[in-house]
PyMOL Python script that loads the backbone (N, CA, C, O; Angstrom):
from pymol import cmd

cmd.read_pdbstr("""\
ATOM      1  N   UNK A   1     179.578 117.764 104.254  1.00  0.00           N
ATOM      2  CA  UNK A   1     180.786 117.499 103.500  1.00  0.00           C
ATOM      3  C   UNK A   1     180.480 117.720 102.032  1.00  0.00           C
ATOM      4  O   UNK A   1     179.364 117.396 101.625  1.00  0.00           O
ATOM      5  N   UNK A   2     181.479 118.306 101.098  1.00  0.00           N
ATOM      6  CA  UNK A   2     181.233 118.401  99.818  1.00  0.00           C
ATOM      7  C   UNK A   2     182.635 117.756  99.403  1.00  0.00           C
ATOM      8  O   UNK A   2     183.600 117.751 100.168  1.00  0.00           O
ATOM      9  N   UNK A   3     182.655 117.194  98.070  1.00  0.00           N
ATOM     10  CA  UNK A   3     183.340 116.661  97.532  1.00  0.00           C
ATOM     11  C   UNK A   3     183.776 116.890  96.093  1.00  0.00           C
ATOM     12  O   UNK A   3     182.933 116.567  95.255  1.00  0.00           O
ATOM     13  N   UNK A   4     184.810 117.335  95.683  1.00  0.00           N
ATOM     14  CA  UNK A   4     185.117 117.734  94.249  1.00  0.00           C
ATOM     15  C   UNK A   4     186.353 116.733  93.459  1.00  0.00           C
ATOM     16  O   UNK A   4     187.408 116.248  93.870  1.00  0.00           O
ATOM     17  N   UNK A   5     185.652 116.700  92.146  1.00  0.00           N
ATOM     18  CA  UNK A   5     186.558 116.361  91.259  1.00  0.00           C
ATOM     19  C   UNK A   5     187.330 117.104  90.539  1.00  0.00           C
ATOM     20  O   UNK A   5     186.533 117.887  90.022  1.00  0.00           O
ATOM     21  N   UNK A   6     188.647 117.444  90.064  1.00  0.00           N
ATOM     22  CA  UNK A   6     189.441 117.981  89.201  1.00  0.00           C
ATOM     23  C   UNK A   6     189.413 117.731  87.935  1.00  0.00           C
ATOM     24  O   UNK A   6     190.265 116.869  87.718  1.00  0.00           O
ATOM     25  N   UNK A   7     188.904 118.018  87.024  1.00  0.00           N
ATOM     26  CA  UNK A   7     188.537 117.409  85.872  1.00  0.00           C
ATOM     27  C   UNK A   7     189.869 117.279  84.869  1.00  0.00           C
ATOM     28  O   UNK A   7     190.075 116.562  83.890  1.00  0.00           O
ATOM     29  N   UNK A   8     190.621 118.213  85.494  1.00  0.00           N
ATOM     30  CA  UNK A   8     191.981 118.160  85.232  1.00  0.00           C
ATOM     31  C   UNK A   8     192.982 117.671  85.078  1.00  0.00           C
ATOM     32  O   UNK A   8     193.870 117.815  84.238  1.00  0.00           O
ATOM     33  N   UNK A   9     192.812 116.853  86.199  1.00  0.00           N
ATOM     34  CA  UNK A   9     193.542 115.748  86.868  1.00  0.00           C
ATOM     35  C   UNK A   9     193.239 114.579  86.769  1.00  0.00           C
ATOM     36  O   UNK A   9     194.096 113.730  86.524  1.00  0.00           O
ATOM     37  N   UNK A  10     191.482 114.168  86.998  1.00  0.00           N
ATOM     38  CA  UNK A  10     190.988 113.064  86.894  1.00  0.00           C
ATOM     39  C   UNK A  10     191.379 112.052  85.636  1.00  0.00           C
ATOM     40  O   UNK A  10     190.945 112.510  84.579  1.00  0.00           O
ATOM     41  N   UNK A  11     192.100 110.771  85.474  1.00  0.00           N
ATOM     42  CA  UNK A  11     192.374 110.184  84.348  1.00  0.00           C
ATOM     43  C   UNK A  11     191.281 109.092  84.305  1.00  0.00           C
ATOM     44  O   UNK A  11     191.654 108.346  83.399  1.00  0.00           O
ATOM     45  N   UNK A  12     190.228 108.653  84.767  1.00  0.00           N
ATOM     46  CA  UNK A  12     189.367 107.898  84.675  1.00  0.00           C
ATOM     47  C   UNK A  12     189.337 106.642  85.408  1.00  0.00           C
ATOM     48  O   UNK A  12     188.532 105.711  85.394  1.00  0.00           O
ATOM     49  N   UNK A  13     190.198 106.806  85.922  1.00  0.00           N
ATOM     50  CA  UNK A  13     190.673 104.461  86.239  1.00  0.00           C
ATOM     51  C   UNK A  13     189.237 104.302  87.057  1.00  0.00           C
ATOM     52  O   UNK A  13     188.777 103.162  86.997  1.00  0.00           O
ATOM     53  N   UNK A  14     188.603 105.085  87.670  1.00  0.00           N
ATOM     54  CA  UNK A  14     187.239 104.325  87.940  1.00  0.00           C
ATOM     55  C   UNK A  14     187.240 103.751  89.910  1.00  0.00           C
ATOM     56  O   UNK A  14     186.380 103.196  90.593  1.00  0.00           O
ATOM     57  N   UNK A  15     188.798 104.296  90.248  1.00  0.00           N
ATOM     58  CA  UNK A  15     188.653 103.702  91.685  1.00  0.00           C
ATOM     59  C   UNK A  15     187.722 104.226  92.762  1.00  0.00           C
ATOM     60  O   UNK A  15     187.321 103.655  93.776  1.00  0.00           O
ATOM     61  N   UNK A  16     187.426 105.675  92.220  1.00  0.00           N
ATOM     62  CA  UNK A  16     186.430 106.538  93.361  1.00  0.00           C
ATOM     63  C   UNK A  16     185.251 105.549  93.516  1.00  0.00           C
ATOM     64  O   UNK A  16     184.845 104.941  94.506  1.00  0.00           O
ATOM     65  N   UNK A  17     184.798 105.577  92.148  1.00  0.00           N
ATOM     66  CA  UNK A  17     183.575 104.754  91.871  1.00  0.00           C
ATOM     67  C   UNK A  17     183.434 103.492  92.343  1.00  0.00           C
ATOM     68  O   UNK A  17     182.323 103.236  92.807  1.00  0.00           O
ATOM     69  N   UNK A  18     184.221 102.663  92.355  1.00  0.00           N
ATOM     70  CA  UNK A  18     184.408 101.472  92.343  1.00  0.00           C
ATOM     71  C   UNK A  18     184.546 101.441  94.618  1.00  0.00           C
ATOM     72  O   UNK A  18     183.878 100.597  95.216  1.00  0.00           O
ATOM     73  N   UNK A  19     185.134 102.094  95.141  1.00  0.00           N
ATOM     74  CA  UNK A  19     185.013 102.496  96.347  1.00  0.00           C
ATOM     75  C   UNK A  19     183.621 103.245  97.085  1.00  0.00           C
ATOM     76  O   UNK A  19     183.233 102.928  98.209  1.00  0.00           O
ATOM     77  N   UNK A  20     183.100 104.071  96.409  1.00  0.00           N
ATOM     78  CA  UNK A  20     182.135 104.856  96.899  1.00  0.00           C
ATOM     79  C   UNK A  20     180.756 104.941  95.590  1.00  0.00           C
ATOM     80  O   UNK A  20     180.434 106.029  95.113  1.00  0.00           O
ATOM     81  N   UNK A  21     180.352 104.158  95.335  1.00  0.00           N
ATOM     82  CA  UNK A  21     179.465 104.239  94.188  1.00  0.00           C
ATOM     83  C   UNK A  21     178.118 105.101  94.421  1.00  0.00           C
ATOM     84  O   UNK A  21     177.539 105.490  93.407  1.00  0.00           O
ATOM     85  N   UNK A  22     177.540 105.449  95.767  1.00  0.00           N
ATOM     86  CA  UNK A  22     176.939 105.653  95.742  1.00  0.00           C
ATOM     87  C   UNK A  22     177.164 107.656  95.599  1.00  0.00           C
ATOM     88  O   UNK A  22     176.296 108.388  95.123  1.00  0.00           O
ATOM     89  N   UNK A  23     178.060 107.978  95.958  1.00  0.00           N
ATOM     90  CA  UNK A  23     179.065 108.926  95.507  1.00  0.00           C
ATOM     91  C   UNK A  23     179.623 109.567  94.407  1.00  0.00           C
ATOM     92  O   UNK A  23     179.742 110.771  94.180  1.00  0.00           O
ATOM     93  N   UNK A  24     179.966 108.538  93.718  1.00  0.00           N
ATOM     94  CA  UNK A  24     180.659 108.922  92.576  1.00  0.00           C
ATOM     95  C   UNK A  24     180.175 108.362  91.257  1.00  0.00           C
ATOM     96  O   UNK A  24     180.171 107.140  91.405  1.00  0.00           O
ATOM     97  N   UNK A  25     179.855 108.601  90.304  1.00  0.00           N
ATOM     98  CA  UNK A  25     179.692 107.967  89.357  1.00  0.00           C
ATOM     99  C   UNK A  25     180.909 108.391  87.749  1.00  0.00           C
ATOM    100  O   UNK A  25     181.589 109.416  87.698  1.00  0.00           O
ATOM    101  N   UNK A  26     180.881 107.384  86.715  1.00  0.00           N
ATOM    102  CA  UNK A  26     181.491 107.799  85.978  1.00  0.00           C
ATOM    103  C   UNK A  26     180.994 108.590  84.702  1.00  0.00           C
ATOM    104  O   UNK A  26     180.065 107.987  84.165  1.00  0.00           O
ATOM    105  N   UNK A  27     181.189 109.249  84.340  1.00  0.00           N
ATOM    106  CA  UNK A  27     180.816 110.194  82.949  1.00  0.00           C
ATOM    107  C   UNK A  27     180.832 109.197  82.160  1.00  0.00           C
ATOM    108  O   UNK A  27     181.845 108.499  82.143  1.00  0.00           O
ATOM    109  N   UNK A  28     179.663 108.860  81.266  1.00  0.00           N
ATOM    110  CA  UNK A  28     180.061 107.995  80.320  1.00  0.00           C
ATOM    111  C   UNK A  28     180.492 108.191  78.882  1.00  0.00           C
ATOM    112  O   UNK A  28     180.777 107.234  78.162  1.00  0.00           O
ATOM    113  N   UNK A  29     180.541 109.713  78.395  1.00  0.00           N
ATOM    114  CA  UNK A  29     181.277 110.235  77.456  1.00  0.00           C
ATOM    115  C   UNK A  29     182.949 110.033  77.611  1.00  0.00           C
ATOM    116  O   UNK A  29     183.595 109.173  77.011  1.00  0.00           O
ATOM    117  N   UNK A  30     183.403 110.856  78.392  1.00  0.00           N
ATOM    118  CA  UNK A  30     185.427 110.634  78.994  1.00  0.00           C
ATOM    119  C   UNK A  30     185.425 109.850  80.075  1.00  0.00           C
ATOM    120  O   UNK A  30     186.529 109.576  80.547  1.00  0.00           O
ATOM    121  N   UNK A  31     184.199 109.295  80.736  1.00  0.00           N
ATOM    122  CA  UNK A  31     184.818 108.379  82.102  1.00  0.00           C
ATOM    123  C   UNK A  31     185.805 109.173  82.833  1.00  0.00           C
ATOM    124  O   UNK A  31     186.776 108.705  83.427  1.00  0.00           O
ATOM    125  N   UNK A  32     185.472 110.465  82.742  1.00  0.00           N
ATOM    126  CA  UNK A  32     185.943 111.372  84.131  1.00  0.00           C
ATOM    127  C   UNK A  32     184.819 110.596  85.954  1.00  0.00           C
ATOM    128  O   UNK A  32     183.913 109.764  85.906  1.00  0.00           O
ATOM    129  N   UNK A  33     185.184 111.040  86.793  1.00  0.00           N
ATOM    130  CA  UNK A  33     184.503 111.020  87.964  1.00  0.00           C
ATOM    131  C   UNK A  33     183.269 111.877  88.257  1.00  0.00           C
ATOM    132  O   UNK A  33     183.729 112.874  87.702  1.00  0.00           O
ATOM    133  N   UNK A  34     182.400 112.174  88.568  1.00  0.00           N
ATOM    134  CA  UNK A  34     181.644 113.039  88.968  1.00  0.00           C
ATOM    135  C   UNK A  34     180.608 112.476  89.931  1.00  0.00           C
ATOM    136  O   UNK A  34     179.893 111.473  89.924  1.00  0.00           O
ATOM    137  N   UNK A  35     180.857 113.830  91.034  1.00  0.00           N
ATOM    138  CA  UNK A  35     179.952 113.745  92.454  1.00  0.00           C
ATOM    139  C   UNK A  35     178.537 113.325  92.013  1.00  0.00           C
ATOM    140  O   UNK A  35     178.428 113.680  90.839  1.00  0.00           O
ATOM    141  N   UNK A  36     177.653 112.859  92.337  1.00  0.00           N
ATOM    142  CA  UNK A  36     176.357 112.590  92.265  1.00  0.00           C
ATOM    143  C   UNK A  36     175.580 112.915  93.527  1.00  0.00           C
ATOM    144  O   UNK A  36     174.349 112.938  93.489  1.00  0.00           O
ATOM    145  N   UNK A  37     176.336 113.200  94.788  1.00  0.00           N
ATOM    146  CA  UNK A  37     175.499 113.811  95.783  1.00  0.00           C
ATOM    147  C   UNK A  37     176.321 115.058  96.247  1.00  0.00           C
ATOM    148  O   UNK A  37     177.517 114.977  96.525  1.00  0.00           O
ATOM    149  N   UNK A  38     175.607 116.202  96.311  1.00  0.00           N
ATOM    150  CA  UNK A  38     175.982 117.613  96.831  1.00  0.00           C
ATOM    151  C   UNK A  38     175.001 118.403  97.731  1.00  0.00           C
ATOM    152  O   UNK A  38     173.830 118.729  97.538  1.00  0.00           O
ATOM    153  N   UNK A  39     175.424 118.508  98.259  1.00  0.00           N
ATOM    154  CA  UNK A  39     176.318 118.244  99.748  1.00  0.00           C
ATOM    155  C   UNK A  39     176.562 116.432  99.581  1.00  0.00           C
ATOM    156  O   UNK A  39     175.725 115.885  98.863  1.00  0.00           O
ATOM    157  N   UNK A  40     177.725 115.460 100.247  1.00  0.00           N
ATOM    158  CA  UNK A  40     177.453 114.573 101.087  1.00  0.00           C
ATOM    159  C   UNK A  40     176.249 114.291 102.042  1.00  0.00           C
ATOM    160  O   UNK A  40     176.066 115.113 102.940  1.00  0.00           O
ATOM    161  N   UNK A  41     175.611 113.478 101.971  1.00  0.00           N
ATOM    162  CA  UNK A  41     175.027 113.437 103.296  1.00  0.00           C
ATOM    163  C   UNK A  41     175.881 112.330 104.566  1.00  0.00           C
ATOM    164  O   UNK A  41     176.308 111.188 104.398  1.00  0.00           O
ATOM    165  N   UNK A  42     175.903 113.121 105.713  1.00  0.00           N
ATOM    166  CA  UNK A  42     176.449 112.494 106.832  1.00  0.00           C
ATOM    167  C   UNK A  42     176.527 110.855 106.916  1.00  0.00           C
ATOM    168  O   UNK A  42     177.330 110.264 107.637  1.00  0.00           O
ATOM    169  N   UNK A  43     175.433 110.130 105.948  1.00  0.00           N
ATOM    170  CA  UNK A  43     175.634 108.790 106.423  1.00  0.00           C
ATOM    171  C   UNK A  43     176.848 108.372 104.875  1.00  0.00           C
ATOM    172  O   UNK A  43     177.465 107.317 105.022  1.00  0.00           O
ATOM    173  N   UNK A  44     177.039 108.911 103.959  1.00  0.00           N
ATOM    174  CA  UNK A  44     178.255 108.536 103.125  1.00  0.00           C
ATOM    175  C   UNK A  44     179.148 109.338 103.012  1.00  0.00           C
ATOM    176  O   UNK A  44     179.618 109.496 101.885  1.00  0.00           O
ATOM    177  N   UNK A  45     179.617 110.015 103.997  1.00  0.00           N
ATOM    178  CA  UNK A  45     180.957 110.685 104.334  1.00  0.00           C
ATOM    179  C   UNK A  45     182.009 109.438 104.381  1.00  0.00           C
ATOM    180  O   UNK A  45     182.979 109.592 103.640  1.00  0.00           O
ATOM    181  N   UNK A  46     181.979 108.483 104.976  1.00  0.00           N
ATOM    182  CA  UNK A  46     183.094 108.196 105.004  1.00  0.00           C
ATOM    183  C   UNK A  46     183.211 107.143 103.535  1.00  0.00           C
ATOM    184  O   UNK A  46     184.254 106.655 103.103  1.00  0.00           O
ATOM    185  N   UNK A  47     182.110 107.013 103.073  1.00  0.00           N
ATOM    186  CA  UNK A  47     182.648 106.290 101.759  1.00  0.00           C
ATOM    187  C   UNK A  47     182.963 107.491 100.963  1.00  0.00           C
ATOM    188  O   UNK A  47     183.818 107.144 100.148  1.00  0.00           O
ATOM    189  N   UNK A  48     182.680 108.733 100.814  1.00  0.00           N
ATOM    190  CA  UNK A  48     183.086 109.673  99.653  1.00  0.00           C
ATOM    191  C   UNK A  48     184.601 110.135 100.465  1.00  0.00           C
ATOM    192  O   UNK A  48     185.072 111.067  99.813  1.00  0.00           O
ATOM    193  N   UNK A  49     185.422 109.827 101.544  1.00  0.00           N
ATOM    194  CA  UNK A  49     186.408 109.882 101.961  1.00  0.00           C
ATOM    195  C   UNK A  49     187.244 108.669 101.284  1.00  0.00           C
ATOM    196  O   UNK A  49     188.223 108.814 100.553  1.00  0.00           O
ATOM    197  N   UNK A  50     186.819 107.786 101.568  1.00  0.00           N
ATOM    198  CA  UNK A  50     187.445 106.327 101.447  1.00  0.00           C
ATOM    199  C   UNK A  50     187.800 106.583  99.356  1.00  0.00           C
ATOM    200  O   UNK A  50     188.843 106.280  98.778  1.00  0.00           O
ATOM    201  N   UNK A  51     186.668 107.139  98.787  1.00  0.00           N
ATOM    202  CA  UNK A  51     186.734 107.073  97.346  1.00  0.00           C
ATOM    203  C   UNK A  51     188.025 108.281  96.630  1.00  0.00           C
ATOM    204  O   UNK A  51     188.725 108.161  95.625  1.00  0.00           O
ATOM    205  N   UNK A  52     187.910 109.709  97.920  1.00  0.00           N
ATOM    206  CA  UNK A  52     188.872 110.372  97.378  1.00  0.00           C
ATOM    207  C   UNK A  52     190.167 109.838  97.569  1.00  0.00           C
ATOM    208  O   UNK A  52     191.106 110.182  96.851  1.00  0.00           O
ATOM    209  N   UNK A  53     190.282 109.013  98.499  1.00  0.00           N
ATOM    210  CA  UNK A  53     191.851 108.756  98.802  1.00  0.00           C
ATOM    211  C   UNK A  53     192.109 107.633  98.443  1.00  0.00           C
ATOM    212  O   UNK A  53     193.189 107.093  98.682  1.00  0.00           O
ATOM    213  N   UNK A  54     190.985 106.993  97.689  1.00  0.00           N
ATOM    214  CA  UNK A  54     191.412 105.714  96.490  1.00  0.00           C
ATOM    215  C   UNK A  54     192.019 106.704  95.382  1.00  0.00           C
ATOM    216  O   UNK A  54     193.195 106.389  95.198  1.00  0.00           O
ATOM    217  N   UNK A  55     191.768 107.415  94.855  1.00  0.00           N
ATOM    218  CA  UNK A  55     192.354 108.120  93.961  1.00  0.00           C
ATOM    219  C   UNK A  55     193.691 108.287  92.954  1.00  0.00           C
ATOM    220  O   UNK A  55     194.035 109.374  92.492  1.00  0.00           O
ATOM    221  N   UNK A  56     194.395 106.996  92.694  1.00  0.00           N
ATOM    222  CA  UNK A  56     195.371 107.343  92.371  1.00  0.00           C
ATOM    223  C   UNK A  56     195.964 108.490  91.777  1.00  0.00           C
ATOM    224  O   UNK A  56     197.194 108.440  91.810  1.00  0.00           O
ATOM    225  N   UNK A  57     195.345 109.821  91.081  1.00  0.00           N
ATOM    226  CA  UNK A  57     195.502 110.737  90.895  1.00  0.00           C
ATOM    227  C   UNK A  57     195.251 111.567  92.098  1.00  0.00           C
ATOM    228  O   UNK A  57     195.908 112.596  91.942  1.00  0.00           O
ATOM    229  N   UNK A  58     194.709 111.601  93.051  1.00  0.00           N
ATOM    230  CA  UNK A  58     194.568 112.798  93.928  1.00  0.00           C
ATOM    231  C   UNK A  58     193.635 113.743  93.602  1.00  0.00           C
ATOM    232  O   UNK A  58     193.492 114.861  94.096  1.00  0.00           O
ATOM    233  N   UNK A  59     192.823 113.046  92.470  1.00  0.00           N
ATOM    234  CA  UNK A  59     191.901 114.308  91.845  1.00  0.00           C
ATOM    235  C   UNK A  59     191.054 114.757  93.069  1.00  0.00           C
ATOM    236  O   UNK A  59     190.868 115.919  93.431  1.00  0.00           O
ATOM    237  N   UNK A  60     190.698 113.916  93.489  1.00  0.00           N
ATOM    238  CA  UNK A  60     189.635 114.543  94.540  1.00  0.00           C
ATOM    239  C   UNK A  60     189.387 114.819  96.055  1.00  0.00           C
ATOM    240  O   UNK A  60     189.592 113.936  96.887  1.00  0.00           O
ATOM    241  N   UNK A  61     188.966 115.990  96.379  1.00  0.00           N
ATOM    242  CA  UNK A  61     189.041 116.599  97.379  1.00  0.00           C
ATOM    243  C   UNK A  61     187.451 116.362  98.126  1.00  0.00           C
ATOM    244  O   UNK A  61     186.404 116.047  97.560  1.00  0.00           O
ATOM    245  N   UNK A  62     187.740 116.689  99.873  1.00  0.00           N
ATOM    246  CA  UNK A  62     186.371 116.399 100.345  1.00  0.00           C
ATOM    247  C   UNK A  62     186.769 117.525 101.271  1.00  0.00           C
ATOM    248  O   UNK A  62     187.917 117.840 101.584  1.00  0.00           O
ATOM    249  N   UNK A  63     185.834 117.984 101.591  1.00  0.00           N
ATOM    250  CA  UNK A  63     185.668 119.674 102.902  1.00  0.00           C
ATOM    251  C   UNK A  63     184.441 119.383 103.316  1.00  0.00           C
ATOM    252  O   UNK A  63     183.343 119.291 102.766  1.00  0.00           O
ATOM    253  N   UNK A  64     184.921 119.233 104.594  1.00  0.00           N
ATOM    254  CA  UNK A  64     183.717 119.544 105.900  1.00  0.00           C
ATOM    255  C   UNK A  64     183.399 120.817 105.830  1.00  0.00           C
ATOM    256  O   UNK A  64     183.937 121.896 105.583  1.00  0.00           O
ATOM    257  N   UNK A  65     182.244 120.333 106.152  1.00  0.00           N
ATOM    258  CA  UNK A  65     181.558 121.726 106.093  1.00  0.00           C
ATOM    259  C   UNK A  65     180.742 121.947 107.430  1.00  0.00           C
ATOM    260  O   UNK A  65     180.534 121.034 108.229  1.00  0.00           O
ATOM    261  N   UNK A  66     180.291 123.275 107.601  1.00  0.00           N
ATOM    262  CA  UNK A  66     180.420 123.244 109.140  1.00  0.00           C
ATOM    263  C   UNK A  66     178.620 123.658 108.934  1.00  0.00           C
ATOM    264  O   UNK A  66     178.031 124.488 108.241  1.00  0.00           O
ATOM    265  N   UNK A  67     178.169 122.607 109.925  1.00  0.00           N
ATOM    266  CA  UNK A  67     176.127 123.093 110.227  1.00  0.00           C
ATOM    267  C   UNK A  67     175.377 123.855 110.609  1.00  0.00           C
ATOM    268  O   UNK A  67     174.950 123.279 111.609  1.00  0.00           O
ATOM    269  N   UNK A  68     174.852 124.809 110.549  1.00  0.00           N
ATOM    270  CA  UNK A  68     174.213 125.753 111.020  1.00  0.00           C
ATOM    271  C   UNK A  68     172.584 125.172 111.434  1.00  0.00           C
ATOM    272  O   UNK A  68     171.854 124.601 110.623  1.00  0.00           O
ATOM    273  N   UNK A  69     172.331 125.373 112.432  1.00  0.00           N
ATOM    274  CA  UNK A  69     171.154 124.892 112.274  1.00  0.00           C
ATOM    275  C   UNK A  69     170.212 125.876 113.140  1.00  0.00           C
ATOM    276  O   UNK A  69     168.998 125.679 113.194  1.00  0.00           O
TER     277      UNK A  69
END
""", "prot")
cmd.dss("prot")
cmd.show_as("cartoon", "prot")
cmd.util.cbc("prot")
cmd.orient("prot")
């Protein structure tokens, strides 16, 4: 799973973070959002889910991604 922020969009309120910390952290210049793990790993998928759809902006998106192994 990968997970993106809109930097665009993102207004700061801090809920990703505050939901998925281990995920998300805040910029401490604009207190935008930003991923801190890329790829997801499988065991915090569902908190970097749970953090995008805290989102009151919608900034952020999550895509499965498919394994090759």
């Amino acid at each position: 799973m990968r997970a993106h922020v809109d930097l665009n969009v993102c207004q700061g309120h801090g809920v990703c973070h505050m939901s998925a910390p281990d995920v998300f952290e805040l910029d401490p210049e604009d207190g935008h959002s930003i991923v801190v793990v890329d790829p997801v790993p499988p065991h915090l998928e569902a908190a970097a889910q749970l953090g995008a759809d805290s989102c009151p902006e919608r900034a952020i998106t999550v895509e499965r991604t498919v394994r090759v192994d």
